[in-house]
N, C-alpha and C positions, 0 to 999 in steps of 0.2 A: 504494500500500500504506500502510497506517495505521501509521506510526513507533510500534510498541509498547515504551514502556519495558519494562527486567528487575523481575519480581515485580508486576507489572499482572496481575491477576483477570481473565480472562476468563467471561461466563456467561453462555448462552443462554436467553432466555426462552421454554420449553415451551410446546407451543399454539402457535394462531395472536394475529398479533394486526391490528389498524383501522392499515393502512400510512398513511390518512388523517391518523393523528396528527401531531404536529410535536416538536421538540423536548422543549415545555413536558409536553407531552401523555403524553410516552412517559418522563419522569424523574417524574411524578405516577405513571405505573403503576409504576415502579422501586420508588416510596416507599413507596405504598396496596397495589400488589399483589403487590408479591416481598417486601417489610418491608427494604430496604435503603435506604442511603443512594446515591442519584445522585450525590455530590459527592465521593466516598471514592477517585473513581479508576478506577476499575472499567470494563470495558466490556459491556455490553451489548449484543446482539446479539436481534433480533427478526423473526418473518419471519409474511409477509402468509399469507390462505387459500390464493391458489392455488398459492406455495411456487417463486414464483420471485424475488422479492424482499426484501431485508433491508434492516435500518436497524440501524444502532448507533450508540448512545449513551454516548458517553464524554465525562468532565469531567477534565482536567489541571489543573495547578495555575493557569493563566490563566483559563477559563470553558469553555465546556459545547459540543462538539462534535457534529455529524449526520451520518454515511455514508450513503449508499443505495449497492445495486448490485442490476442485474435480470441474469436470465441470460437470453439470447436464445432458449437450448432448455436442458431441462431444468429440474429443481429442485434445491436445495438442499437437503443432505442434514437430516433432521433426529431429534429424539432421542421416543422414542414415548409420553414422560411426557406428563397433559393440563395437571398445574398446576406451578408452581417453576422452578427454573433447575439448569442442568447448567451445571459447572465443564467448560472445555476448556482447552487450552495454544493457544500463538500458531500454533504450527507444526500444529496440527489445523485455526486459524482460517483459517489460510493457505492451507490444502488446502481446506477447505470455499468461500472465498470464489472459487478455482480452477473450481469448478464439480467438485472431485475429491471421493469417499466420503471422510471424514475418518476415517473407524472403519477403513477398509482401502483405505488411500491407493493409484489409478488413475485416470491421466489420460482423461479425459470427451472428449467432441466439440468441438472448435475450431470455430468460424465460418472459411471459406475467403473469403470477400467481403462487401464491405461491405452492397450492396444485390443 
């Protein structure tokens, strides 16, 4: 789980976006295409076409952090805007990265086995 300090911004990037990006890639879209600053704190939260995969991008006060998580089944819930970001809390993000509806929190399908 991603130690989220108190009063950290959370906010999802609407749409999909190129998982292919990296780092650099995805704190240029942060700057060019939300008009925010990458460096402020914040995390961002971005998820691929086919909506099983996110990446977030968070910068603390040391330098500039990259999550990924895939779900093995299903998707990650998402918000039906095409452009901007949606404000969430931690504890929505929390539910969401669960593989749980974050808009009406229930727990989803577990994996019972590895392979």
């Amino acid at each position: 789980m991603i130690p989220v300090p108190g009063g950290v911004r959370i906010w999802i990037a609407t749409g999909h976006t190129d998982m292919r990006r990296g780092m650099h890639g995805l704190a240029m879209q942060v700057q060019q295409g939300l008009h925010r600053d990458p460096h402020a704190g914040d995390l961002y939260i971005f998820r691929g076409r086919r909506g099983d995969l996110v990446k977030i991008l968070w910068h603390d006060a040391l330098g500039m952090s990259l999550y990924a998580k895939r779900l093995e089944r299903g998707r990650f819930i998402w918000p039906a805007a095409v452009d901007g970001v949606v404000a969430i809390s931690a504890s929505q993000m929390a539910c969401m990265l669960e593989g749980i509806d974050w808009r009406h929190p229930q727990t989803t399908w577990r994996p019972t086995a590895a392979g």
